[in-house]
C-alpha angles and dihedrals in degrees: 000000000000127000092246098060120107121219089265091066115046076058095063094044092057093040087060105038089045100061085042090056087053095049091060112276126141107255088245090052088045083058104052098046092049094046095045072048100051094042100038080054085052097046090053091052088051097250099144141039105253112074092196133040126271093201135092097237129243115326085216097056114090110246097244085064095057123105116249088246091058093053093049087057094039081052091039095057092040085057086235107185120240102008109144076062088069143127115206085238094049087042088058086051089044098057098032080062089044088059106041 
């Protein structure tokens, strides 16, 4: 848990990672995706400085349900030319070809 986090938070961060435990996660997987819960919930009420996220979504997300901001830094970390030019849609394609 980071140092940031209120009560409230870290809470909510057991809670979660808690009930994914029981369905079946890894405890390590229980942890990321409480923590990415608990901060993207942060980041909405205005608690930390970033108002987006830094981060490139979740890998197990399909690409279309990213936000546009998570693309950006996918395409960002794969040095994908031209991609503050682009369209969501364009930055999918980008990144599908990337990958390829």
């Amino acid at each position: 848990m980071p140092d940031a986090w209120s009560d409230k938070a870290e809470r909510q961060y057991q809670h979660i990672k808690k009930n994914l435990v029981n369905e079946g996660k890894t405890a390590s997987e229980a942890e990321e995706i409480a923590a990415r819960t608990v901060n993207k919930q942060r980041r909405e009420e205005g608690q930390t400085e970033n108002q987006t996220t830094q981060g490139t979504g979740n890998p197990n997300t399909l690409l279309e349900e990213r936000t546009f901001q998570e693309l950006y830094n996918r395409a960002q970390e794969l040095d994908i030319d031209q991609r503050s030019n682009m369209t969501k849609d364009e930055l999918v394609k980008a990144i599908r070809d990337a990958n390829a």
